[in-house]
N, C-alpha and C positions, 0 to 999 in steps of 0.2 A: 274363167281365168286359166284354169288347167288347158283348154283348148287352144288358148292365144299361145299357151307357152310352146305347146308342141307345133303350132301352125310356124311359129318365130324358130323352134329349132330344125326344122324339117328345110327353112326359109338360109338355112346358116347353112347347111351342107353343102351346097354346090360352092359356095363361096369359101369354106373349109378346103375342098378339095381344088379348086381354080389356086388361090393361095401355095396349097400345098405343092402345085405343079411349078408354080411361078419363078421361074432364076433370078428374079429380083429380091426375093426376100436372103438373107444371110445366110452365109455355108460356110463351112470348112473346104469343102471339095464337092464334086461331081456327086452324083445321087446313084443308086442301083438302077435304075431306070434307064439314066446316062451309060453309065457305062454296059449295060447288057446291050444296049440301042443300036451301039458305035464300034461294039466287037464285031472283028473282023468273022472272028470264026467262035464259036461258042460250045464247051465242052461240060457238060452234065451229066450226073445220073438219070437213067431211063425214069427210077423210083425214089420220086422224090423224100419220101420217106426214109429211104435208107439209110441217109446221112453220110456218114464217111463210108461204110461200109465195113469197119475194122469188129472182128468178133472180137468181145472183151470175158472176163471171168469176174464175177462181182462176188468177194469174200469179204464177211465181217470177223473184226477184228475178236480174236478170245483169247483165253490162258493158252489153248493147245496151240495155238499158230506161233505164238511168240517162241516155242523152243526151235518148228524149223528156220524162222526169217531171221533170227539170232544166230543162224550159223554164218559164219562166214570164210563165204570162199573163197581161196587164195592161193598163187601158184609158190612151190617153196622150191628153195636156192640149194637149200642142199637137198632135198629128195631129184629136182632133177638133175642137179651134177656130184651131187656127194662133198668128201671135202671141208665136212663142218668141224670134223675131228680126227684124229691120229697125227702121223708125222708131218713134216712140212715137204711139201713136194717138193722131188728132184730138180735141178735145170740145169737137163744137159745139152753141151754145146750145138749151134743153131749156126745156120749159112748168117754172114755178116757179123759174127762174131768178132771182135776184134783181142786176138792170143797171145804171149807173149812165152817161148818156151825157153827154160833152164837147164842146163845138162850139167849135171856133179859125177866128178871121177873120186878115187876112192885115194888117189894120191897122183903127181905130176909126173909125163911122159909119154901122157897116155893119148889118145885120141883127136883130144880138146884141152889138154891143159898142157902145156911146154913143159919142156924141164925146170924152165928159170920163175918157175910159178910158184917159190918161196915169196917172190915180191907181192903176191898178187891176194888179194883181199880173201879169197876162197878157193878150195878147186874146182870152178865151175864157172861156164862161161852162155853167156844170154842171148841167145838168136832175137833179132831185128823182131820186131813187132809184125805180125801179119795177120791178116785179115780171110775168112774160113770162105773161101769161094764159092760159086753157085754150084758145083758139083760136089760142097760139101767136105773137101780135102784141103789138109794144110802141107806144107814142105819142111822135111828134117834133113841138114846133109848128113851123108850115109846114112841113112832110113827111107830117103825116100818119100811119096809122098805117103798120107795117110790119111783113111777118112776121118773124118772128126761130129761133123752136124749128126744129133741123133743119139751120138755116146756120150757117158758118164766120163769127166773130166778123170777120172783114176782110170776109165778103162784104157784112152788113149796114152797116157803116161804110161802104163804097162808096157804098151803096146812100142811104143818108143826104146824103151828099156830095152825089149826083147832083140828088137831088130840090131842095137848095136850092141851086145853080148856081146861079138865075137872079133869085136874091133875097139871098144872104148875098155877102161879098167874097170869095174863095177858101176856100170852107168846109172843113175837113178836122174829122172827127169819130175820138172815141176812146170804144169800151166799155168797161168796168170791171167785171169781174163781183165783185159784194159776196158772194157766195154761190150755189155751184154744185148747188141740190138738183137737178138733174135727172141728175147726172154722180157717184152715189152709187153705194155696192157693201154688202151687207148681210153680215156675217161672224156666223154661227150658230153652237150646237154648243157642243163643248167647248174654247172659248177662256176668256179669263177677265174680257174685258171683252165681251160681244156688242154688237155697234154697227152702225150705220152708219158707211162710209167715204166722204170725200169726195173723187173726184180731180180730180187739177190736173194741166197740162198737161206739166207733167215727166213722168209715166207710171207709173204703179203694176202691180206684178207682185204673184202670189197670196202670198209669204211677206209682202210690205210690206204688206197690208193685213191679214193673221192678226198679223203683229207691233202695227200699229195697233189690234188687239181686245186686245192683251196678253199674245199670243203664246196657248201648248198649257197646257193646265189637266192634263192627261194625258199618258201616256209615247208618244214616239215612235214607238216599235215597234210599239204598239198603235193610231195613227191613223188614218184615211185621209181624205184631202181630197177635196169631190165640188163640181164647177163645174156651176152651172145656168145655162143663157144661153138664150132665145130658146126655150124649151120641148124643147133639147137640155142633157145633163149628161154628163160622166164625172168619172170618179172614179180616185183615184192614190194608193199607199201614200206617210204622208210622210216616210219615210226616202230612199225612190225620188227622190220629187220635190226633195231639199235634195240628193242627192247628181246627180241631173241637170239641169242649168241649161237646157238647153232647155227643160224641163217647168216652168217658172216663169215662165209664159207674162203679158204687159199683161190686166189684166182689161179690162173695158168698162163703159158706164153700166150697171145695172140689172141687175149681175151677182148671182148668191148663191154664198157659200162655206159649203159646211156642210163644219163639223170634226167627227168623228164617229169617236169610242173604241170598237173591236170587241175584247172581252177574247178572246186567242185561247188555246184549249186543246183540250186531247186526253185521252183517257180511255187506262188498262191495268191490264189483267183477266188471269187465271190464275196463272202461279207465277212472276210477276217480285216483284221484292223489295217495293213497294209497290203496293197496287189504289187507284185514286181517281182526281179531274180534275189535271191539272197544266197550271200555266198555262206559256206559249210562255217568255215573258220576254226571251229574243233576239232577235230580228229576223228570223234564217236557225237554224232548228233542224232538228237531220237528225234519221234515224230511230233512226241510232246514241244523240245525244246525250238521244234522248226515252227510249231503252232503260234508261240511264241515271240518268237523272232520276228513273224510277221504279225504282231501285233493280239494275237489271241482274238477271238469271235467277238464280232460286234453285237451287244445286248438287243438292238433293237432292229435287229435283220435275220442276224443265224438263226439256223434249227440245231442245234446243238447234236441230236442221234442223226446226221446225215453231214458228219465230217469223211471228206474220199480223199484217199491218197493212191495215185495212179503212176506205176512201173510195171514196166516189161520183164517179168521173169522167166526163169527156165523150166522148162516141161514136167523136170522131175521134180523141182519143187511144190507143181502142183499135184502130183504124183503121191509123193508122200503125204498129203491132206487129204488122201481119197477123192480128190477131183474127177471126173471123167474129161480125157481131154482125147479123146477117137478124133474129134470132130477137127481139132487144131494139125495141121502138117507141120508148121513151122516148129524150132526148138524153144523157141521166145514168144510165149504168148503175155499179150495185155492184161492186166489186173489189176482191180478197180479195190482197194480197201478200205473199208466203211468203218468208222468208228462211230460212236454212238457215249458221247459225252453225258447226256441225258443219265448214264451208269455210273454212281461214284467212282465204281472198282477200274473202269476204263481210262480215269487218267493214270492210273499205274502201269496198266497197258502201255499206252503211248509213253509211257517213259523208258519203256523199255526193248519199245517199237523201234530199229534202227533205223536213219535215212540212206539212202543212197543216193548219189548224183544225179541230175536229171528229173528226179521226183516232181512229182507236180500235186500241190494243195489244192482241193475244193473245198470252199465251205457254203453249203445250199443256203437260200433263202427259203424262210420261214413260212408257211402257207397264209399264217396272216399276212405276211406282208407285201404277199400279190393280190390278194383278198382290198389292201388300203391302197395300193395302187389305183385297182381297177375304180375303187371309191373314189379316188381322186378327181380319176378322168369324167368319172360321170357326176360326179359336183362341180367342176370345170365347166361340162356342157350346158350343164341344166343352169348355172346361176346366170351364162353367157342368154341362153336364151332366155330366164325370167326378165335377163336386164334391157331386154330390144324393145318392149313397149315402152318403158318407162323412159328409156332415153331419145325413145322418137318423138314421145310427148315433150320432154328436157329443150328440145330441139326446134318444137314445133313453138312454144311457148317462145323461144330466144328471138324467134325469126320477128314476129309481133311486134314483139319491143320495138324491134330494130325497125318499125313501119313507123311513116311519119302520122 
Protein backbone atom coordinates (compact mmCIF):
# COMPACT_ATOMS: atom_id res chain seq x y z
CA UNK A 1 0.00 0.00 0.00
CA UNK A 2 2.81 2.28 1.18
CA UNK A 3 4.36 1.66 -2.45
CA UNK A 4 1.15 2.54 -4.48
CA UNK A 5 1.01 5.67 -2.55
CA UNK A 6 4.32 6.88 -3.28
CA UNK A 7 4.20 5.39 -6.94
CA UNK A 8 0.63 7.71 -7.27
CA UNK A 9 2.61 10.79 -5.54
CA UNK A 10 5.73 10.55 -7.65
CA UNK A 11 2.70 10.05 -10.65
CA UNK A 12 1.16 13.81 -9.40
CA UNK A 13 4.39 15.82 -9.83
CA UNK A 14 4.77 16.42 -13.22
CA UNK A 15 1.04 17.23 -13.38
CA UNK A 16 1.56 19.51 -10.10
CA UNK A 17 4.06 21.38 -11.92
CA UNK A 18 2.49 21.31 -15.78
CA UNK A 19 -0.67 22.91 -13.78
CA UNK A 20 1.53 25.23 -11.96
CA UNK A 21 3.08 26.60 -15.31
CA UNK A 22 -0.45 26.80 -16.99
CA UNK A 23 -2.04 30.54 -17.59
CA UNK A 24 -5.26 28.85 -17.61
CA UNK A 25 -5.63 28.26 -14.10
CA UNK A 26 -6.62 31.78 -11.92
CA UNK A 27 -4.46 34.88 -11.13
CA UNK A 28 -4.38 38.05 -9.87
CA UNK A 29 -1.51 39.02 -12.37
CA UNK A 30 1.58 37.90 -14.21
CA UNK A 31 3.84 35.38 -12.15
CA UNK A 32 7.67 36.06 -11.38
CA UNK A 33 8.64 33.86 -14.08
CA UNK A 34 6.44 36.25 -16.51
CA UNK A 35 7.77 39.00 -15.66
CA UNK A 36 11.64 38.31 -15.22
CA UNK A 37 11.13 36.39 -18.89
CA UNK A 38 9.64 39.73 -20.57
CA UNK A 39 12.19 42.21 -18.88
CA UNK A 40 13.83 44.20 -21.14
CA UNK A 41 16.94 44.73 -19.12
CA UNK A 42 17.25 42.92 -15.51
CA UNK A 43 19.10 44.37 -12.46
CA UNK A 44 20.24 42.11 -9.56
CA UNK A 45 22.50 41.41 -6.82
CA UNK A 46 25.59 39.43 -7.93
CA UNK A 47 24.86 37.80 -4.16
CA UNK A 48 21.87 36.47 -3.94
CA UNK A 49 21.92 36.24 -0.49
CA UNK A 50 22.54 39.70 0.43
CA UNK A 51 19.24 40.88 0.33
CA UNK A 52 18.99 44.56 0.23
CA UNK A 53 22.28 44.94 1.19
CA UNK A 54 21.43 47.68 4.11
CA UNK A 55 23.84 47.19 7.42
CA UNK A 56 21.35 47.27 10.35
CA UNK A 57 22.23 47.37 14.38
CA UNK A 58 19.95 44.81 16.27
CA UNK A 59 19.26 46.15 19.97
CA UNK A 60 16.98 44.76 22.60
CA UNK A 61 14.97 46.71 24.30
CA UNK A 62 15.94 47.29 28.45
CA UNK A 63 15.74 49.87 31.44
CA UNK A 64 19.13 51.38 30.35
CA UNK A 65 17.97 52.17 26.54
CA UNK A 66 14.74 53.78 27.67
CA UNK A 67 16.44 56.87 29.41
CA UNK A 68 18.57 57.63 26.02
CA UNK A 69 15.42 57.08 23.31
CA UNK A 70 13.36 59.09 25.85
CA UNK A 71 15.26 61.97 25.00
CA UNK A 72 13.83 64.15 22.75
CA UNK A 73 15.29 66.25 20.18
CA UNK A 74 14.26 69.40 19.21
CA UNK A 75 15.14 72.58 17.64
CA UNK A 76 14.14 75.71 20.08
CA UNK A 77 12.92 79.29 19.06
CA UNK A 78 14.45 80.96 21.57
CA UNK A 79 17.81 79.41 21.93
CA UNK A 80 18.26 80.03 18.22
CA UNK A 81 16.84 83.71 18.09
CA UNK A 82 16.43 84.70 21.62
CA UNK A 83 13.60 86.86 22.34
CA UNK A 84 11.55 84.68 24.86
CA UNK A 85 12.11 87.29 27.47
CA UNK A 86 12.88 91.03 28.37
CA UNK A 87 11.62 94.05 26.73
CA UNK A 88 9.45 94.26 23.75
CA UNK A 89 11.45 95.03 20.76
CA UNK A 90 11.99 98.18 19.16
CA UNK A 91 10.35 99.08 15.39
CA UNK A 92 12.13 101.58 13.97
CA UNK A 93 11.07 103.18 10.99
CA UNK A 94 11.54 101.00 7.63
CA UNK A 95 11.47 102.03 3.60
CA UNK A 96 7.48 102.04 2.81
CA UNK A 97 6.57 103.34 5.91
CA UNK A 98 3.75 105.44 5.64
CA UNK A 99 4.55 108.94 8.27
CA UNK A 100 2.72 111.55 9.08
CA UNK A 101 4.73 114.60 10.72
CA UNK A 102 3.56 117.39 13.35
CA UNK A 103 5.42 120.60 14.05
CA UNK A 104 4.37 122.59 17.37
CA UNK A 105 5.77 126.21 18.04
CA UNK A 106 5.73 127.36 21.42
CA UNK A 107 3.28 130.45 20.52
CA UNK A 108 2.07 132.11 16.94
CA UNK A 109 4.45 134.25 14.37
CA UNK A 110 6.66 131.95 14.16
CA UNK A 111 7.76 129.72 11.33
CA UNK A 112 4.56 127.53 10.85
CA UNK A 113 2.08 129.15 12.84
CA UNK A 114 0.72 132.80 11.61
CA UNK A 115 -0.06 135.52 13.74
CA UNK A 116 -3.91 135.04 13.34
CA UNK A 117 -3.34 131.38 15.02
CA UNK A 118 -5.63 132.58 18.03
CA UNK A 119 -8.39 130.95 15.75
CA UNK A 120 -6.65 127.80 15.09
CA UNK A 121 -7.17 124.68 17.31
CA UNK A 122 -3.26 124.48 18.41
CA UNK A 123 0.08 125.83 17.55
CA UNK A 124 1.06 123.35 15.26
CA UNK A 125 0.58 122.49 11.86
CA UNK A 126 0.47 118.75 10.02
CA UNK A 127 2.58 118.04 6.92
CA UNK A 128 0.76 115.84 4.08
CA UNK A 129 1.20 112.36 4.71
CA UNK A 130 4.32 110.69 3.19
CA UNK A 131 5.62 107.79 2.36
CA UNK A 132 9.67 106.85 3.50
CA UNK A 133 11.26 106.24 0.14
CA UNK A 134 13.73 103.49 -1.25
CA UNK A 135 16.65 105.49 -0.28
CA UNK A 136 15.07 105.62 3.11
CA UNK A 137 14.55 109.63 3.57
CA UNK A 138 11.40 111.66 4.28
CA UNK A 139 11.10 115.74 3.32
CA UNK A 140 10.71 118.61 6.09
CA UNK A 141 10.24 122.07 4.69
CA UNK A 142 13.23 124.07 6.16
CA UNK A 143 14.98 120.85 7.21
CA UNK A 144 15.37 119.40 4.42
CA UNK A 145 15.39 116.03 3.59
CA UNK A 146 16.24 113.33 6.40
CA UNK A 147 17.06 109.78 6.71
CA UNK A 148 14.39 108.02 8.57
CA UNK A 149 14.42 103.88 7.66
CA UNK A 150 16.67 102.25 10.39
CA UNK A 151 16.05 104.99 13.28
CA UNK A 152 14.03 105.20 16.38
CA UNK A 153 11.03 107.31 15.70
CA UNK A 154 12.33 109.87 18.79
CA UNK A 155 15.69 109.92 17.13
CA UNK A 156 14.27 111.49 13.82
CA UNK A 157 11.88 113.96 15.73
CA UNK A 158 15.04 115.24 17.48
CA UNK A 159 16.69 115.35 14.59
CA UNK A 160 13.70 117.65 13.03
CA UNK A 161 13.81 119.75 16.08
CA UNK A 162 17.38 120.48 15.59
CA UNK A 163 17.50 121.53 12.07
CA UNK A 164 14.73 124.20 12.65
CA UNK A 165 16.18 125.72 15.95
CA UNK A 166 17.11 128.55 14.34
CA UNK A 167 14.10 129.49 12.12
CA UNK A 168 10.89 128.11 13.92
CA UNK A 169 10.02 129.24 17.88
CA UNK A 170 10.82 126.25 20.08
CA UNK A 171 9.95 123.60 17.55
CA UNK A 172 9.10 120.21 18.86
CA UNK A 173 8.01 117.67 16.15
CA UNK A 174 5.67 114.54 16.47
CA UNK A 175 5.52 111.28 13.96
CA UNK A 176 2.54 109.44 13.32
CA UNK A 177 3.09 106.37 11.76
CA UNK A 178 -0.30 105.90 9.24
CA UNK A 179 0.97 102.47 8.45
CA UNK A 180 3.85 100.16 9.32
CA UNK A 181 4.72 98.16 6.00
CA UNK A 182 8.06 97.71 6.71
CA UNK A 183 7.35 96.20 10.37
CA UNK A 184 5.26 93.01 8.72
CA UNK A 185 5.61 89.29 9.51
CA UNK A 186 4.25 86.75 6.75
CA UNK A 187 2.14 83.70 8.40
CA UNK A 188 2.19 80.63 5.59
CA UNK A 189 1.05 77.15 5.62
CA UNK A 190 -1.72 75.62 7.25
CA UNK A 191 -3.53 78.49 9.01
CA UNK A 192 -6.74 79.47 7.73
CA UNK A 193 -6.39 83.00 6.92
CA UNK A 194 -2.46 83.31 5.26
CA UNK A 195 -1.54 87.13 5.67
CA UNK A 196 0.57 89.38 6.34
CA UNK A 197 0.93 90.76 9.87
CA UNK A 198 1.47 94.04 10.93
CA UNK A 199 3.34 94.83 14.22
CA UNK A 200 3.00 97.54 16.67
CA UNK A 201 4.87 98.44 19.25
CA UNK A 202 3.17 96.52 21.99
CA UNK A 203 5.19 93.47 20.66
CA UNK A 204 3.90 90.34 19.07
CA UNK A 205 4.81 86.78 19.92
CA UNK A 206 4.63 83.58 17.20
CA UNK A 207 1.05 82.39 18.66
CA UNK A 208 -0.39 86.22 18.22
CA UNK A 209 0.40 86.34 14.93
CA UNK A 210 -0.78 82.46 13.91
CA UNK A 211 -3.89 83.57 15.96
CA UNK A 212 -4.11 86.91 13.66
CA UNK A 213 -3.98 84.32 10.18
CA UNK A 214 -6.95 82.47 12.05
CA UNK A 215 -5.27 80.32 14.04
CA UNK A 216 -4.43 75.96 12.92
CA UNK A 217 -6.48 74.93 9.86
CA UNK A 218 -4.97 71.35 11.25
CA UNK A 219 -4.62 69.34 14.44
CA UNK A 220 -2.24 70.18 16.81
CA UNK A 221 -0.47 67.20 17.35
CA UNK A 222 0.14 67.05 13.85
CA UNK A 223 1.96 70.62 13.35
CA UNK A 224 5.11 72.20 13.64
CA UNK A 225 6.02 75.86 13.54
CA UNK A 226 9.21 76.76 11.53
CA UNK A 227 10.65 80.65 12.10
CA UNK A 228 12.75 82.00 9.21
CA UNK A 229 14.61 85.11 10.08
CA UNK A 230 17.71 86.66 8.44
CA UNK A 231 18.50 83.40 6.28
CA UNK A 232 18.46 81.29 9.62
CA UNK A 233 15.07 79.09 10.72
CA UNK A 234 14.09 76.59 13.28
CA UNK A 235 11.39 74.73 13.78
CA UNK A 236 9.32 73.54 17.05
CA UNK A 237 6.39 71.02 17.44
CA UNK A 238 3.21 73.20 18.29
CA UNK A 239 2.16 71.51 21.23
CA UNK A 240 5.83 72.05 22.54
CA UNK A 241 5.66 75.53 21.73
CA UNK A 242 1.91 76.50 23.69
CA UNK A 243 2.89 74.25 26.38
CA UNK A 244 6.37 76.34 26.76
CA UNK A 245 6.23 79.91 27.07
CA UNK A 246 9.57 80.61 26.57
CA UNK A 247 9.41 79.32 23.20
CA UNK A 248 6.84 82.01 22.08
CA UNK A 249 9.46 84.12 21.41
CA UNK A 250 8.74 88.53 19.90
CA UNK A 251 8.83 87.97 16.25
CA UNK A 252 10.71 90.86 14.30
CA UNK A 253 10.13 92.82 10.90
CA UNK A 254 10.39 90.55 8.08
CA UNK A 255 10.01 87.47 9.83
CA UNK A 256 8.12 84.06 8.07
CA UNK A 257 6.13 81.55 10.05
CA UNK A 258 5.34 78.61 8.11
CA UNK A 259 2.65 76.26 9.85
CA UNK A 260 3.15 73.06 8.38
CA UNK A 261 0.91 69.72 8.93
CA UNK A 262 3.27 66.45 9.02
CA UNK A 263 0.64 63.37 8.96
CA UNK A 264 2.68 61.16 11.46
CA UNK A 265 2.41 57.27 11.05
CA UNK A 266 3.86 54.11 11.41
CA UNK A 267 3.48 50.92 9.58
CA UNK A 268 2.91 46.90 11.31
CA UNK A 269 3.48 43.74 9.41
CA UNK A 270 3.41 40.03 10.48
CA UNK A 271 0.99 38.46 12.95
CA UNK A 272 -0.24 41.52 14.97
CA UNK A 273 -3.89 41.71 14.84
CA UNK A 274 -4.07 44.42 12.03
CA UNK A 275 -1.18 44.95 9.00
CA UNK A 276 -1.45 48.58 7.38
CA UNK A 277 -0.38 52.56 8.15
CA UNK A 278 -1.89 53.84 11.31
CA UNK A 279 -1.93 57.26 12.00
CA UNK A 280 -0.11 58.79 15.46
CA UNK A 281 -3.22 60.69 16.51
CA UNK A 282 -1.73 61.46 20.13
CA UNK A 283 0.80 63.55 20.55
CA UNK A 284 3.22 60.97 22.77
CA UNK A 285 2.53 57.40 21.40
CA UNK A 286 4.73 54.58 22.91
CA UNK A 287 5.40 51.38 21.39
CA UNK A 288 3.16 49.79 23.57
CA UNK A 289 0.13 51.82 22.56
CA UNK A 290 1.18 51.39 18.77
CA UNK A 291 1.13 47.56 19.44
CA UNK A 292 -2.10 48.18 20.15
CA UNK A 293 -3.53 50.06 17.79
CA UNK A 294 -2.74 47.70 15.64
CA UNK A 295 -4.57 45.09 17.16
CA UNK A 296 -1.93 43.67 19.71
CA UNK A 297 -0.31 39.93 18.84
CA UNK A 298 -2.38 37.29 17.49
CA UNK A 299 -2.34 34.24 20.08
CA UNK A 300 -2.10 31.64 17.51
CA UNK A 301 0.80 32.89 15.24
CA UNK A 302 3.28 35.53 17.33
CA UNK A 303 6.24 34.73 19.09
CA UNK A 304 5.75 37.05 21.61
CA UNK A 305 10.22 37.58 22.62
CA UNK A 306 10.68 38.55 18.79
CA UNK A 307 8.49 41.78 18.64
CA UNK A 308 11.09 44.49 16.15
CA UNK A 309 10.54 47.91 15.78
CA UNK A 310 12.64 49.38 13.02
CA UNK A 311 13.94 53.30 12.70
CA UNK A 312 16.77 54.96 11.33
CA UNK A 313 18.58 56.75 14.17
CA UNK A 314 21.61 58.92 14.70
CA UNK A 315 25.14 57.73 15.26
CA UNK A 316 25.44 59.33 18.53
CA UNK A 317 22.67 57.81 19.82
CA UNK A 318 24.13 54.67 19.29
CA UNK A 319 27.18 56.19 20.64
CA UNK A 320 25.96 56.67 23.78
CA UNK A 321 24.80 52.77 24.28
CA UNK A 322 28.38 51.80 23.80
CA UNK A 323 27.61 50.51 20.24
CA UNK A 324 30.57 50.24 18.00
CA UNK A 325 29.63 51.96 14.86
CA UNK A 326 33.45 52.35 12.90
CA UNK A 327 31.88 50.29 10.34
CA UNK A 328 28.75 52.69 9.55
CA UNK A 329 30.03 56.19 7.37
CA UNK A 330 26.64 57.56 7.29
CA UNK A 331 25.01 59.84 10.29
CA UNK A 332 21.80 57.63 10.29
CA UNK A 333 22.10 54.23 10.78
CA UNK A 334 19.16 51.30 10.74
CA UNK A 335 18.12 49.78 14.01
CA UNK A 336 16.17 46.94 14.49
CA UNK A 337 14.65 47.02 18.27
CA UNK A 338 13.60 43.70 19.78
CA UNK A 339 11.32 43.58 22.46
CA UNK A 340 10.67 40.41 24.04
CA UNK A 341 7.10 40.33 25.67
CA UNK A 342 7.70 36.85 26.80
CA UNK A 343 9.25 39.36 30.18
CA UNK A 344 6.39 40.65 32.32
CA UNK A 345 8.71 43.78 33.20
CA UNK A 346 8.86 44.53 29.23
CA UNK A 347 5.38 45.78 28.77
CA UNK A 348 6.40 48.56 31.06
CA UNK A 349 9.13 48.98 28.61
CA UNK A 350 7.10 49.58 25.61
CA UNK A 351 5.05 51.94 27.52
CA UNK A 352 7.49 53.97 27.83
CA UNK A 353 9.26 53.20 24.52
CA UNK A 354 8.39 56.44 22.38
CA UNK A 355 7.28 56.12 18.58
CA UNK A 356 8.49 58.09 16.11
CA UNK A 357 7.00 58.73 12.53
CA UNK A 358 7.90 56.35 9.97
CA UNK A 359 8.31 53.50 12.43
CA UNK A 360 7.64 50.19 11.26
CA UNK A 361 6.09 46.98 13.40
CA UNK A 362 7.29 43.47 13.21
CA UNK A 363 5.81 40.83 14.89
CA UNK A 364 7.63 37.24 14.00
CA UNK A 365 5.78 34.06 13.57
CA UNK A 366 6.06 31.54 15.90
CA UNK A 367 8.43 28.57 15.07
CA UNK A 368 5.42 26.30 15.63
CA UNK A 369 3.67 27.82 13.29
CA UNK A 370 6.04 27.12 10.31
CA UNK A 371 6.62 23.74 11.75
CA UNK A 372 2.13 23.39 11.02
CA UNK A 373 2.51 24.95 7.86
CA UNK A 374 4.95 22.70 6.46
CA UNK A 375 2.43 19.82 8.26
CA UNK A 376 -0.09 21.15 6.16
CA UNK A 377 1.57 21.01 2.93
CA UNK A 378 2.67 17.51 3.47
CA UNK A 379 -0.87 16.12 4.59
CA UNK A 380 -2.06 17.97 1.56
CA UNK A 381 0.28 15.81 -0.64
CA UNK A 382 0.13 12.59 1.01
CA UNK A 383 -3.90 12.38 1.37
CA UNK A 384 -3.99 13.74 -2.59
CA UNK A 385 -1.89 10.82 -3.42
CA UNK A 386 -3.57 8.01 -0.78
CA UNK A 387 -6.84 9.24 -2.71
CA UNK A 388 -5.47 8.26 -6.62
CA UNK A 389 -6.07 4.59 -6.25
CA UNK A 390 -9.23 4.62 -4.62
CA UNK A 391 -10.72 6.96 -6.98
CA UNK A 392 -9.47 5.30 -10.04
CA UNK A 393 -11.05 2.33 -8.71
CA UNK A 394 -14.44 4.96 -7.97
CA UNK A 395 -13.99 5.43 -11.66
CA UNK A 396 -13.40 2.28 -12.94
CA UNK A 397 -16.49 0.75 -11.10
CA UNK A 398 -18.84 3.98 -12.67
CA UNK A 399 -17.75 3.12 -16.12
CA UNK A 400 -19.25 -0.83 -15.63
CA UNK A 401 -22.38 0.37 -14.73
CA UNK A 402 -22.71 2.48 -17.42
CA UNK A 403 -21.95 -0.82 -19.98
CA UNK A 404 -24.98 -2.39 -21.30
Amino acid sequence: MKLRIVQSTLLLLPVVWALSACSSLPSAGPNVRSVEADAAVKVASADKKAGANIDYVLVDINKALLRFVSETVSTSLAGGFGGGRGSVPSLPLGVGDVVQVSIFESQSGGLFIPSDAGSRPGNYVSLPQQTIDRSGTISVPYAGRLRAAGRPVEDVQSDIENRLANRAIEPQAIITKISSRSAQVSVLGDVREPTKVELTEAGERVLDVISEAGGLSAPGTETYITLQRRGRSATIHYDHLVATPTENIYVAPGDTILVDRERRTYLAFGASGLNGRFDFEESDLTFGEALGKAGGLLDARADPSQVMLYRVVSKSLLTKLGVDVSRFNAESIPVIFRANLRDPSMFFAVQKFPMQDKDIIYVTNSDSVELLKFLNILNSVTSTAAGVPSDAVAARDAVRELRP
